[in-house]
ChimeraX commands (.cxc) that place a marker at each C-alpha (Angstrom):
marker #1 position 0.00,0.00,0.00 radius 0.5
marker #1 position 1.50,3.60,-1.09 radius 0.5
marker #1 position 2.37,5.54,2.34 radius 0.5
marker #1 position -0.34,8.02,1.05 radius 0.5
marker #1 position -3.25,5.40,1.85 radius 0.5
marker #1 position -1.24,4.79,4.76 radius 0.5
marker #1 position -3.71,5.06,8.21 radius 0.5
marker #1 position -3.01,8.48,10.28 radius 0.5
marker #1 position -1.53,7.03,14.19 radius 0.5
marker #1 position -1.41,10.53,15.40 radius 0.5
marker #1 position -2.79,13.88,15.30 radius 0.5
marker #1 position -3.37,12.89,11.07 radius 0.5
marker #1 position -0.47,11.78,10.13 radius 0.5
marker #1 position 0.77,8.17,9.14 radius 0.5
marker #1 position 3.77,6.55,10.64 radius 0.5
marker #1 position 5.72,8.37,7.73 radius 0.5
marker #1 position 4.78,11.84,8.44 radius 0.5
marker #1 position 5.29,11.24,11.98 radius 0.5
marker #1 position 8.83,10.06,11.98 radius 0.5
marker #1 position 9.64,13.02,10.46 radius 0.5
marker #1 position 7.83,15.39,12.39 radius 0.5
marker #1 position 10.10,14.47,15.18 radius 0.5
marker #1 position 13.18,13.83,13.16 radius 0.5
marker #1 position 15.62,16.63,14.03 radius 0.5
marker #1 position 18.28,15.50,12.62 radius 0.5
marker #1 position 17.02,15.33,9.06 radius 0.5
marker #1 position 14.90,18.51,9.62 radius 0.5
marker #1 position 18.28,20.27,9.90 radius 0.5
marker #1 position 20.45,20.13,6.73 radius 0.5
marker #1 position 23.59,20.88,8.59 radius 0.5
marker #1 position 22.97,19.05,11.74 radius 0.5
marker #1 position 25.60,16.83,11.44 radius 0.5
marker #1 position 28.08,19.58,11.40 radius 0.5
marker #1 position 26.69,20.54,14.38 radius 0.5
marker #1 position 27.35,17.78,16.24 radius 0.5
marker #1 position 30.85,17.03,15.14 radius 0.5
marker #1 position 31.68,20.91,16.12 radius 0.5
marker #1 position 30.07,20.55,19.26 radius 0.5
marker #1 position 32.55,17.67,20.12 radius 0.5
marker #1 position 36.03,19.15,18.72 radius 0.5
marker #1 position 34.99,22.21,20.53 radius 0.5
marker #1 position 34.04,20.55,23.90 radius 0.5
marker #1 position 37.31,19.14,24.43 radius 0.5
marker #1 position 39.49,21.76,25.45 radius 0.5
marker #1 position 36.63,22.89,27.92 radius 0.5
marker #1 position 36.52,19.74,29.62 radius 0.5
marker #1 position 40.30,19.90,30.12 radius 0.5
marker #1 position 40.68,23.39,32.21 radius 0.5
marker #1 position 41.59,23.07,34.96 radius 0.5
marker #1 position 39.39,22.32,37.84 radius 0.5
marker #1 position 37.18,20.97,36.27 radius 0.5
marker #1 position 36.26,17.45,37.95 radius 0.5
marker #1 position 35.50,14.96,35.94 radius 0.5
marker #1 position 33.62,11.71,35.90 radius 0.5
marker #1 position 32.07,11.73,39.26 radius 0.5
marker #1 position 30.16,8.67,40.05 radius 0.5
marker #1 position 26.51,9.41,41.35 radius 0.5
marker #1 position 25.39,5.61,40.27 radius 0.5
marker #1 position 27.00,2.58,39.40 radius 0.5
marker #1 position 26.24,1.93,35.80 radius 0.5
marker #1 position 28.94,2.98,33.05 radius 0.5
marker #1 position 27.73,6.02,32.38 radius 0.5
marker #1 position 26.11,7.18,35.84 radius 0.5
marker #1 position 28.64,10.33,36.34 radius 0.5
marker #1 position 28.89,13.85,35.74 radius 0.5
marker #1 position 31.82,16.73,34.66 radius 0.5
marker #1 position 31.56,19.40,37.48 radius 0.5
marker #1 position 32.81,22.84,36.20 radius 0.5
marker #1 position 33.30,25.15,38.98 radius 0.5
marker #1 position 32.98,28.37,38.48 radius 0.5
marker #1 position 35.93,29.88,41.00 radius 0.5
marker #1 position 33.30,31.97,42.76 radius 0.5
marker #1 position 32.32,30.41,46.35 radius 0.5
marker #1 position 28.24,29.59,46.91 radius 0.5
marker #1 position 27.85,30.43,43.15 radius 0.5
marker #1 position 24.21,29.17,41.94 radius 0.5
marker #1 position 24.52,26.18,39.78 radius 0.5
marker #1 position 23.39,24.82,36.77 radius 0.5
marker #1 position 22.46,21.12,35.65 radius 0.5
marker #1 position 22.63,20.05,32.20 radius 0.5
marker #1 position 21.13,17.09,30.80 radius 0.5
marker #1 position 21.90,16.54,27.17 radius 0.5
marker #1 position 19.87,15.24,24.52 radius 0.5
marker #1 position 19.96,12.71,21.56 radius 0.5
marker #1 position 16.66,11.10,22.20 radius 0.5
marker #1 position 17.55,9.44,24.91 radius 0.5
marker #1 position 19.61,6.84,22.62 radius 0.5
marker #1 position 22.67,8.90,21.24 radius 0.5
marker #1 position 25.23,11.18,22.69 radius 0.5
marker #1 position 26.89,11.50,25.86 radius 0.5
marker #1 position 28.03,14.33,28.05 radius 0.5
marker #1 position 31.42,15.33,26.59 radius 0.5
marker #1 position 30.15,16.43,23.34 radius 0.5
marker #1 position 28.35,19.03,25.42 radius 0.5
marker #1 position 30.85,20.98,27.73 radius 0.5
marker #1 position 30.43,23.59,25.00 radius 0.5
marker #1 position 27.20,24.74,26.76 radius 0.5
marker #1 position 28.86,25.05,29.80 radius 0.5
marker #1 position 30.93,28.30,28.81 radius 0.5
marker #1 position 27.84,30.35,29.08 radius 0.5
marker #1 position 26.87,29.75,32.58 radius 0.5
marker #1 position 30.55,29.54,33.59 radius 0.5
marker #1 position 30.60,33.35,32.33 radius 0.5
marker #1 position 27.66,34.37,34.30 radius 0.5
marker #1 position 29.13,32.64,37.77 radius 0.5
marker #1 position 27.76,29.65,37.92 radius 0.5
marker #1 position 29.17,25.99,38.41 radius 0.5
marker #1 position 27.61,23.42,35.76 radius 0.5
marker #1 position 27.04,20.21,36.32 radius 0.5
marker #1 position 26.69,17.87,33.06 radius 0.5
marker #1 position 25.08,14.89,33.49 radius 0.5
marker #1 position 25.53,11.47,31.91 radius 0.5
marker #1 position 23.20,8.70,31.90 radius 0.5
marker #1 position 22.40,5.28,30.29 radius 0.5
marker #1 position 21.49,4.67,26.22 radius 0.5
marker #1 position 18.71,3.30,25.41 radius 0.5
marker #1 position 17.96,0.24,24.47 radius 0.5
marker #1 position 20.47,-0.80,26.97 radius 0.5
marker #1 position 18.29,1.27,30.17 radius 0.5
marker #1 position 13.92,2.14,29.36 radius 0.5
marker #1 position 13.45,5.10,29.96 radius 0.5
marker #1 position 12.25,4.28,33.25 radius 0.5
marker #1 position 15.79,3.25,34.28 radius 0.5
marker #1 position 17.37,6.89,32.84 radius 0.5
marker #1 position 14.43,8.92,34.89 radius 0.5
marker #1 position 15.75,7.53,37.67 radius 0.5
marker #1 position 19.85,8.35,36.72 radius 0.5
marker #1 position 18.73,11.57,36.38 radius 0.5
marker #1 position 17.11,11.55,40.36 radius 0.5
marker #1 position 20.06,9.80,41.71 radius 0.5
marker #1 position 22.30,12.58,39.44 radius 0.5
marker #1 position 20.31,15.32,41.28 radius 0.5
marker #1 position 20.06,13.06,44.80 radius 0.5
marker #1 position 24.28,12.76,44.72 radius 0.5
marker #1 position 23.92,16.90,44.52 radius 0.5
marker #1 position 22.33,17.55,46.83 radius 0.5
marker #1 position 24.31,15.29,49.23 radius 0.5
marker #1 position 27.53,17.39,48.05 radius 0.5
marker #1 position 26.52,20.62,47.80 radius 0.5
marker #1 position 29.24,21.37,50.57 radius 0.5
marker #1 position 32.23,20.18,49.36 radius 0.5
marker #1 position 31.38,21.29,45.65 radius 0.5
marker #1 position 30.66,24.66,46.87 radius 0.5
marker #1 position 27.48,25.51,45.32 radius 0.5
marker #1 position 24.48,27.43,46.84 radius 0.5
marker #1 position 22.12,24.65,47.32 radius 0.5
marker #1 position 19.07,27.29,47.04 radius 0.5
marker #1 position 19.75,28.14,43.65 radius 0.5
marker #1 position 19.99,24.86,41.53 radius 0.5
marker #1 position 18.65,25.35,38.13 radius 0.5
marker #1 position 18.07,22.21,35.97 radius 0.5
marker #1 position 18.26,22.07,32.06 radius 0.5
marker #1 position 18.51,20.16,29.20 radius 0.5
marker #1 position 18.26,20.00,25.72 radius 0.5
marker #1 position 15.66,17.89,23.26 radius 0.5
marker #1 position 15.41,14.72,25.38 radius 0.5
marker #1 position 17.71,16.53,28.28 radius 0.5
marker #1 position 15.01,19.28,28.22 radius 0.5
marker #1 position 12.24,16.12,29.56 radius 0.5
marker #1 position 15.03,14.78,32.04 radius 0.5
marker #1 position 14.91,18.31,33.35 radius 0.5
marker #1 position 11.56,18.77,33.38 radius 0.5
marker #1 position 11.48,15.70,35.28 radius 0.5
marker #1 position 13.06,16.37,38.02 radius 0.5
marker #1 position 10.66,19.56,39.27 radius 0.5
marker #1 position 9.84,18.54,42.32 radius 0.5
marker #1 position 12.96,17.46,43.51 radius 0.5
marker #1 position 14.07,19.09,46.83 radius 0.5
marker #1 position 17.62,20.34,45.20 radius 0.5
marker #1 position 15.65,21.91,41.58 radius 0.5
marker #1 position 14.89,25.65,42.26 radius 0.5
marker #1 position 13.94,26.24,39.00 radius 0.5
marker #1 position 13.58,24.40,35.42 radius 0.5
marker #1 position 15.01,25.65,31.83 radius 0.5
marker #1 position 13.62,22.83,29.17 radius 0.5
marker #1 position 14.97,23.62,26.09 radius 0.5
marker #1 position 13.32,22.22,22.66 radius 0.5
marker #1 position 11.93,19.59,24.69 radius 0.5
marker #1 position 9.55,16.24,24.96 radius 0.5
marker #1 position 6.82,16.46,27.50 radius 0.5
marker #1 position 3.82,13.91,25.99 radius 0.5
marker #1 position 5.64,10.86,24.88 radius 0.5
marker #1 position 2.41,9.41,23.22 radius 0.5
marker #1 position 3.76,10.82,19.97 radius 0.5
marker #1 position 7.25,9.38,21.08 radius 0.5
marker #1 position 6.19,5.70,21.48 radius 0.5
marker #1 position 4.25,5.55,18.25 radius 0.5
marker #1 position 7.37,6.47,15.67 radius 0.5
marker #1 position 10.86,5.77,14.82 radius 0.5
marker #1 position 12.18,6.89,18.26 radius 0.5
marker #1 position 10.43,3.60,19.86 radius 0.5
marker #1 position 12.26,1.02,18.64 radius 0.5
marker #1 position 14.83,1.70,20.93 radius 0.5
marker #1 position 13.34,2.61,24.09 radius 0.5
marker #1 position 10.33,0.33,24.19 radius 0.5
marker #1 position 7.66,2.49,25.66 radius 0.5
marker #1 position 5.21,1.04,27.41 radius 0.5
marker #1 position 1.63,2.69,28.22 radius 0.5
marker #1 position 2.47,2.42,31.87 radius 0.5
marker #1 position 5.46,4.66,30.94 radius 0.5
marker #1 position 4.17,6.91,28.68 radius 0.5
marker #1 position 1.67,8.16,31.48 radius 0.5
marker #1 position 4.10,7.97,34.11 radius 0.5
marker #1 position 7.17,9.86,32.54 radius 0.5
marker #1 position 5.09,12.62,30.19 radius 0.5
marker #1 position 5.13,15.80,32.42 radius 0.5
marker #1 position 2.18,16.98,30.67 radius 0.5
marker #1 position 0.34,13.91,32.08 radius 0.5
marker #1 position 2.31,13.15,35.47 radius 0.5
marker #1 position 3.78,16.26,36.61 radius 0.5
marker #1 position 1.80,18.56,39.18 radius 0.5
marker #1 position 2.41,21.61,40.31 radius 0.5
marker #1 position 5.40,22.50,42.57 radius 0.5
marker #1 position 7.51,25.54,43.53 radius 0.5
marker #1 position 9.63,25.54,41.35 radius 0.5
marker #1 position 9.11,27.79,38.36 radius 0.5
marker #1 position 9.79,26.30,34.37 radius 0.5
marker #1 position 10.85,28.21,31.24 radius 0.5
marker #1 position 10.11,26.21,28.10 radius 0.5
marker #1 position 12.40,27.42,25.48 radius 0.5
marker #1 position 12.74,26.50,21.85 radius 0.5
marker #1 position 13.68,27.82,18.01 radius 0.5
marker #1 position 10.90,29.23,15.80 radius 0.5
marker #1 position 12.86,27.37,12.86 radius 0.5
marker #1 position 12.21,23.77,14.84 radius 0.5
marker #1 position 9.90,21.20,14.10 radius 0.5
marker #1 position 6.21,22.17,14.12 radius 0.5
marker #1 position 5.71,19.44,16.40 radius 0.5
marker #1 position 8.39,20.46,18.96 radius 0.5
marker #1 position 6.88,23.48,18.87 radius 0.5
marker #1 position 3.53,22.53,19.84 radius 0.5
marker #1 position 4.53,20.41,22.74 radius 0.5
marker #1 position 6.19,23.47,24.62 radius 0.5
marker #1 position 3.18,25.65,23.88 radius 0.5
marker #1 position 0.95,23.29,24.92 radius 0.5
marker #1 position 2.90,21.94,27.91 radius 0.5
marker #1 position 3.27,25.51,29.09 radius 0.5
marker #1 position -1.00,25.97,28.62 radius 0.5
marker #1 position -1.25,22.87,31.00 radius 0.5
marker #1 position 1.41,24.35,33.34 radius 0.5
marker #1 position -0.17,27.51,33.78 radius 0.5
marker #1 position -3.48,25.99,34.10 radius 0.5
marker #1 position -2.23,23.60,36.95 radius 0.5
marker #1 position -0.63,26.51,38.73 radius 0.5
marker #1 position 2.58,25.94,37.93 radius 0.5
marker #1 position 4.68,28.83,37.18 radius 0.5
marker #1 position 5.78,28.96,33.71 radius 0.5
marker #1 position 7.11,30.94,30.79 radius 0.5
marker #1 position 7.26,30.09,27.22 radius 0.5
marker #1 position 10.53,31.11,25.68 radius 0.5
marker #1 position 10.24,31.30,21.58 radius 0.5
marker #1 position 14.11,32.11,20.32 radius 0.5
marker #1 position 13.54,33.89,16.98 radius 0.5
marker #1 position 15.17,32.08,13.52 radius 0.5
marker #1 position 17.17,29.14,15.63 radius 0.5
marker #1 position 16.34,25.80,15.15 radius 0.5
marker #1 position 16.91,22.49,17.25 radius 0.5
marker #1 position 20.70,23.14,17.19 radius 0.5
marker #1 position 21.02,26.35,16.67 radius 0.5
marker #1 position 19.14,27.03,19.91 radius 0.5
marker #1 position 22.07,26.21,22.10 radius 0.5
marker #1 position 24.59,29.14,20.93 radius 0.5
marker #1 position 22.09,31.12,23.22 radius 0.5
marker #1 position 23.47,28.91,25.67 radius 0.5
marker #1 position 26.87,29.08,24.67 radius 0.5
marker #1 position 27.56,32.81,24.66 radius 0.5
marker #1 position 27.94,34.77,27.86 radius 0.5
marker #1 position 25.21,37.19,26.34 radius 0.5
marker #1 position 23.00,34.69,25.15 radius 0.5
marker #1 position 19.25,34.30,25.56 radius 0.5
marker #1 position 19.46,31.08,27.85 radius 0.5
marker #1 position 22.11,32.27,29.74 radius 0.5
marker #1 position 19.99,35.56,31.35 radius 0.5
marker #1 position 17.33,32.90,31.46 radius 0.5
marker #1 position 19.16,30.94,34.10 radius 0.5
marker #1 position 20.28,34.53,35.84 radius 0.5
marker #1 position 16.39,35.24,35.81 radius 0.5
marker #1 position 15.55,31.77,37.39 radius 0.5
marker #1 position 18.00,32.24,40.47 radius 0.5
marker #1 position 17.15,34.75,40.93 radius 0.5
marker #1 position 13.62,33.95,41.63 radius 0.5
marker #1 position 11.69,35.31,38.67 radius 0.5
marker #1 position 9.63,33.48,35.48 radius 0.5
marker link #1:1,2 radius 0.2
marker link #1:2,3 radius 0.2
marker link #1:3,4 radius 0.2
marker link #1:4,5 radius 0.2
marker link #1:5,6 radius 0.2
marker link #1:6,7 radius 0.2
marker link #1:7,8 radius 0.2
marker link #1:8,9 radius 0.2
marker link #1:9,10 radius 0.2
marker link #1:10,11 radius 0.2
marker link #1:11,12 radius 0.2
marker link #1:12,13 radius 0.2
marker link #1:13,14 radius 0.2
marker link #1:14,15 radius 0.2
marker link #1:15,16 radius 0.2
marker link #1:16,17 radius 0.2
marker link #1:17,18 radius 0.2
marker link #1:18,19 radius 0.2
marker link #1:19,20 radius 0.2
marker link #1:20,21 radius 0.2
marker link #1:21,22 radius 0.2
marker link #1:22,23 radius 0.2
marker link #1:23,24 radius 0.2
marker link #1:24,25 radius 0.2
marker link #1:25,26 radius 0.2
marker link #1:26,27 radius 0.2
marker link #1:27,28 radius 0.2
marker link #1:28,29 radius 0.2
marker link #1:29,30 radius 0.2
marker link #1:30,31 radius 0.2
marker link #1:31,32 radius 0.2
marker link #1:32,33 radius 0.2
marker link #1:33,34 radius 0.2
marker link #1:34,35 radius 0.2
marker link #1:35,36 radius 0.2
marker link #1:36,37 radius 0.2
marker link #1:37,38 radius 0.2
marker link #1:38,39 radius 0.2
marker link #1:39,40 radius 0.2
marker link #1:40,41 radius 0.2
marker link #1:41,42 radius 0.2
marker link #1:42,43 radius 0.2
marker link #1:43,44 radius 0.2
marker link #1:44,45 radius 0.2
marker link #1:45,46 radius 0.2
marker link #1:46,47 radius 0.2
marker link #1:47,48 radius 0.2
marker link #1:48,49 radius 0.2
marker link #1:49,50 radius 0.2
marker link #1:50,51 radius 0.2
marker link #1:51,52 radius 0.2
marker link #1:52,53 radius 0.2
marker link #1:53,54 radius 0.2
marker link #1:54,55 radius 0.2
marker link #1:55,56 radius 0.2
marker link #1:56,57 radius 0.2
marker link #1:57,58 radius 0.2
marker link #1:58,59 radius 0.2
marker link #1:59,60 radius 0.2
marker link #1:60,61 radius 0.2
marker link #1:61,62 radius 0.2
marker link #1:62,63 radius 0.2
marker link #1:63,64 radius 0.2
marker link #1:64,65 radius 0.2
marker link #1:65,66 radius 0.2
marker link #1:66,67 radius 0.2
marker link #1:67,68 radius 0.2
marker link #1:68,69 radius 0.2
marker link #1:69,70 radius 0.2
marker link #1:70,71 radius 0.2
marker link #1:71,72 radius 0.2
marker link #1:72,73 radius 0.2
marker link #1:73,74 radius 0.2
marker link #1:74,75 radius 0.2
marker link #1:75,76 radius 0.2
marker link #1:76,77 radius 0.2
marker link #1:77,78 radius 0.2
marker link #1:78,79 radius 0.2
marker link #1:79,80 radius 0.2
marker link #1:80,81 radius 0.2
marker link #1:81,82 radius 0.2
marker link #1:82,83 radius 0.2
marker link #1:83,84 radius 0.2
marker link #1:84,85 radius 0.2
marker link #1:85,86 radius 0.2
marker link #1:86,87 radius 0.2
marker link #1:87,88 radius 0.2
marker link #1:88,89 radius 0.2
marker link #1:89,90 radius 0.2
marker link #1:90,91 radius 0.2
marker link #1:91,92 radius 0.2
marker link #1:92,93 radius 0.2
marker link #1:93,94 radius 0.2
marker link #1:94,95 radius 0.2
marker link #1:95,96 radius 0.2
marker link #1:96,97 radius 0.2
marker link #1:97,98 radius 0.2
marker link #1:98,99 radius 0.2
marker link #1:99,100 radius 0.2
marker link #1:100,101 radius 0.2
marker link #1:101,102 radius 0.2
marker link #1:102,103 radius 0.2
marker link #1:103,104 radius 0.2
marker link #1:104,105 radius 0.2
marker link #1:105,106 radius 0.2
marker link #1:106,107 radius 0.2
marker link #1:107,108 radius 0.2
marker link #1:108,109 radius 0.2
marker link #1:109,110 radius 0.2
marker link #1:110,111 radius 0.2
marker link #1:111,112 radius 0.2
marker link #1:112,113 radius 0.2
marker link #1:113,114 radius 0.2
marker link #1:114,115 radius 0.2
marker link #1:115,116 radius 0.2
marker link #1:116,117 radius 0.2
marker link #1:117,118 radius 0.2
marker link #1:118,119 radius 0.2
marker link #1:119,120 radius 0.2
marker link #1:120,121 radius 0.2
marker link #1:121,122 radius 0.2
marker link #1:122,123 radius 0.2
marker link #1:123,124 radius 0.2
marker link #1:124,125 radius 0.2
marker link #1:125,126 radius 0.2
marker link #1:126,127 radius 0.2
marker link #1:127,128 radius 0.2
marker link #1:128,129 radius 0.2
marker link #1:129,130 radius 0.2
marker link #1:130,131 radius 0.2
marker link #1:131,132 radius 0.2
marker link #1:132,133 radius 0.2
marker link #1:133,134 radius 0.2
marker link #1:134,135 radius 0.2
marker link #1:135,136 radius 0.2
marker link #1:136,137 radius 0.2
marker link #1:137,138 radius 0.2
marker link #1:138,139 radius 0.2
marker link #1:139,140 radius 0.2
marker link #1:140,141 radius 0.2
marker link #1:141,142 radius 0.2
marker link #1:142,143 radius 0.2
marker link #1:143,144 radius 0.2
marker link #1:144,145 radius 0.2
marker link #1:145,146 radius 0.2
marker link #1:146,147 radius 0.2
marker link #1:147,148 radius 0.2
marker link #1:148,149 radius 0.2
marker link #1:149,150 radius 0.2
marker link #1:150,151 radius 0.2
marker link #1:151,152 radius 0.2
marker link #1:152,153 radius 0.2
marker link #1:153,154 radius 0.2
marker link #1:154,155 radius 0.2
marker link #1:155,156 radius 0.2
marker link #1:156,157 radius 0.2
marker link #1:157,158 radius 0.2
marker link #1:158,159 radius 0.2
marker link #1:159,160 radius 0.2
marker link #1:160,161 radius 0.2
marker link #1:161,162 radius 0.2
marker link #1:162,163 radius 0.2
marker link #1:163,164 radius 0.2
marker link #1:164,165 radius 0.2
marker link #1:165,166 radius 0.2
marker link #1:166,167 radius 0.2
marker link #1:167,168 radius 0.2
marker link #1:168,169 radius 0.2
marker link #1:169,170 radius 0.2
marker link #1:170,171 radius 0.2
marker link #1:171,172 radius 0.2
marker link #1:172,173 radius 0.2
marker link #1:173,174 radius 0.2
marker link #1:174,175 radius 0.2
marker link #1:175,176 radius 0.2
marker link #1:176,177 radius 0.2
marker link #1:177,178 radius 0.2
marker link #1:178,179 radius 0.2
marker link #1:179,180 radius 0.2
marker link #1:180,181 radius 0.2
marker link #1:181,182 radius 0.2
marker link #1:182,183 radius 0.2
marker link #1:183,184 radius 0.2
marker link #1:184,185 radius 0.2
marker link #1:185,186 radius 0.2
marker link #1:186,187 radius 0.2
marker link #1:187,188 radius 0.2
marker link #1:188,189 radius 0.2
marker link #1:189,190 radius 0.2
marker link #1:190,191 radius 0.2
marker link #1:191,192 radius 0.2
marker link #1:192,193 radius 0.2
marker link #1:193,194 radius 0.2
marker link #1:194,195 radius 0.2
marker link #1:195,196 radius 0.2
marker link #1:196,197 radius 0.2
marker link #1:197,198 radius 0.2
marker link #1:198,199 radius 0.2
marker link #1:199,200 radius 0.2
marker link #1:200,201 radius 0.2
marker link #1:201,202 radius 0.2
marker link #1:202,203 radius 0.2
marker link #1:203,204 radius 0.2
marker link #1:204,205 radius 0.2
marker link #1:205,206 radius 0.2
marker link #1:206,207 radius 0.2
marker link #1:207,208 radius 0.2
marker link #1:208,209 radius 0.2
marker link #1:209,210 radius 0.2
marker link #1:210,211 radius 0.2
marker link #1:211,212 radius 0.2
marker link #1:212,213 radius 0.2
marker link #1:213,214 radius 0.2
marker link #1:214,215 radius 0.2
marker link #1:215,216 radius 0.2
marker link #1:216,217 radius 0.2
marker link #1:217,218 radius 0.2
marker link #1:218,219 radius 0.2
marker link #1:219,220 radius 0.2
marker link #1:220,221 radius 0.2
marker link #1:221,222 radius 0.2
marker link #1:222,223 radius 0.2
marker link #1:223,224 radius 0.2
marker link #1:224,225 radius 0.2
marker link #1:225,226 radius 0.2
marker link #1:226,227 radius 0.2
marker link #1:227,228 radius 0.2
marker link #1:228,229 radius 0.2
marker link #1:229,230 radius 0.2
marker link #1:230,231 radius 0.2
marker link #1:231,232 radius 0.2
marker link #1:232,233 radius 0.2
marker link #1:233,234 radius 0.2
marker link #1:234,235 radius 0.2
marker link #1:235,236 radius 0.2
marker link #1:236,237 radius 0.2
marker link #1:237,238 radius 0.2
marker link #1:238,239 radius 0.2
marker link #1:239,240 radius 0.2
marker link #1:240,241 radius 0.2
marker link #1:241,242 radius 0.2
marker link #1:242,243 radius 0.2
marker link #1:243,244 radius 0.2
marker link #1:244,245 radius 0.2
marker link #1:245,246 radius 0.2
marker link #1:246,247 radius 0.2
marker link #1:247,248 radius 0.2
marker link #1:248,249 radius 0.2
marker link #1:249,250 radius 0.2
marker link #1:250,251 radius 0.2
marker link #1:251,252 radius 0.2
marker link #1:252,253 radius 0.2
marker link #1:253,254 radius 0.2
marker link #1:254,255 radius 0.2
marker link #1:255,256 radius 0.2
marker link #1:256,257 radius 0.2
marker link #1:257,258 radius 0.2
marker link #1:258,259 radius 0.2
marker link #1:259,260 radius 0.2
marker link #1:260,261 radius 0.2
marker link #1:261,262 radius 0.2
marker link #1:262,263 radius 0.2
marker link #1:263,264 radius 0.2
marker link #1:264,265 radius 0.2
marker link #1:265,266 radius 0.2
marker link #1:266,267 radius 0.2
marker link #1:267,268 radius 0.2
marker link #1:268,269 radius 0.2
marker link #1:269,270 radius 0.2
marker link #1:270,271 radius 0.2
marker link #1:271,272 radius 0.2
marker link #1:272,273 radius 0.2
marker link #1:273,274 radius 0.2
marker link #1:274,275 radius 0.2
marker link #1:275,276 radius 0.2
marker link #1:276,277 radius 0.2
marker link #1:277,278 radius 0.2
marker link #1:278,279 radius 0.2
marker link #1:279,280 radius 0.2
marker link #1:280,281 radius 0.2
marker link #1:281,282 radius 0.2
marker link #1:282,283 radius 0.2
view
């Protein structure tokens, strides 16, 4: 049967149109140079010194985390979960995005966590808990002010994020280009390697299982991303607001799903006065 006969399994579309509504990598012409620049230009960030890296929070291979200090004593810190949909990446192709933060005084924590299919995504909710859990049990000897913890991530780091609000250590949440309804998650491409179940799809969508707590999210992404990324941050910042959550959408003008994190990058950049805004208390 031609893919045009093909029966819609979400919001209209077929299984076709739905892979690549969610493929980001295709969607993006140049996203693998991206990538590949993200890692060559990681490296010598990861190698200043101080930085401490590889700290264990969990005993699987990739349960640890880089910790970049920034020199300044009860500086506010900043968690970074990075994305890949949950199946690609890992943490050192991202110290880029620390350089931002660093700039603006505050320590960054980037997170590693278990691949799937090796962990469901069950398993990598957790990491991310015991990540934030190991934290908060060494906020003293890391040095960090342990009121002013702001968690982020990008793409499937922006749900790990999102996530953890909640949490006793999160003060605040910056999701950027984020997942937060994995119904759309578990019925294309991305599925064959984490293995959704329905069980999980309720539990670990925070537009279905998060409710409201203190702690204030920003829901940022690139008017040049998918229209489908898109939606899910408008619409999981209408359920937010309507919960009583405290919550600000965040649309970055022209970037799309890579793009997005030069705000992040740059001392001056969007995200990076977004995290200033957030420890300081405001949405």
């Amino acid at each position: 049967m031609a893919a045009d006969h093909d029966p819609p399994v979400y919001r209209g579309m077929t299984r076709a149109a739905l892979d690549a509504a969610y493929n980001n990598r295709a969607a993006v012409a140049d996203s693998e140079d991206w990538l590949a620049g993200w890692r060559q230009d990681s490296k010598p960030v990861r190698a200043r010194p101080g930085v401490m890296r590889d700290l264990r929070y969990g005993a699987a291979a990739r349960a640890s985390l880089d910790y970049f200090p920034s020199g300044q004593p009860g500086a506010p810190l900043f968690i970074f979960f990075h994305g890949g949909y949950w199946m690609r990446n890992d943490k050192e192709m991202f110290a880029f995005a620390a350089e931002g933060p660093l700039a603006a005084g505050f320590d960054v924590a980037m997170v590693g966590y278990t691949l799937a299919p090796e962990a469901r995504l069950s398993a990598i909710v957790a990491e991310a808990v015991s990540a934030a859990d190991f934290l908060a049990r060494e906020a003293g000897p890391l040095g960090f002010a342990p009121n002013k913890v702001i968690a982020g991530g990008w793409s499937a780091g922006g749900h790990l994020a999102t996530m953890l609000c909640g949490h006793p250590l999160i003060s605040a949440v910056l999701a950027i280009s984020g997942i937060y309804d994995l119904e759309p998650i578990a019925l294309c491409y991305v599925n064959d390697a984490l293995r959704l179940s329905p069980d999980e799809v309720d539990r670990l969508s925070p537009m279905r299982a998060l409710r409201a707590s203190p702690a204030p999210i920003a829901l940022a992404y690139g008017t040049a991303e998918l229209a489908e990324l898109q939606r899910q941050s408008a619409d999981f910042a209408d359920i937010c607001v309507r919960r009583g959550q405290r919550a600000r959408l965040l649309p970055l003008s022209g970037h799309n799903h890579f793009s997005i994190l030069e705000e992040l990058r740059a001392p001056s950049g969007r995200l990076v006065q977004e995290i200033g805004q957030l420890a300081a208390g405001g949405v």
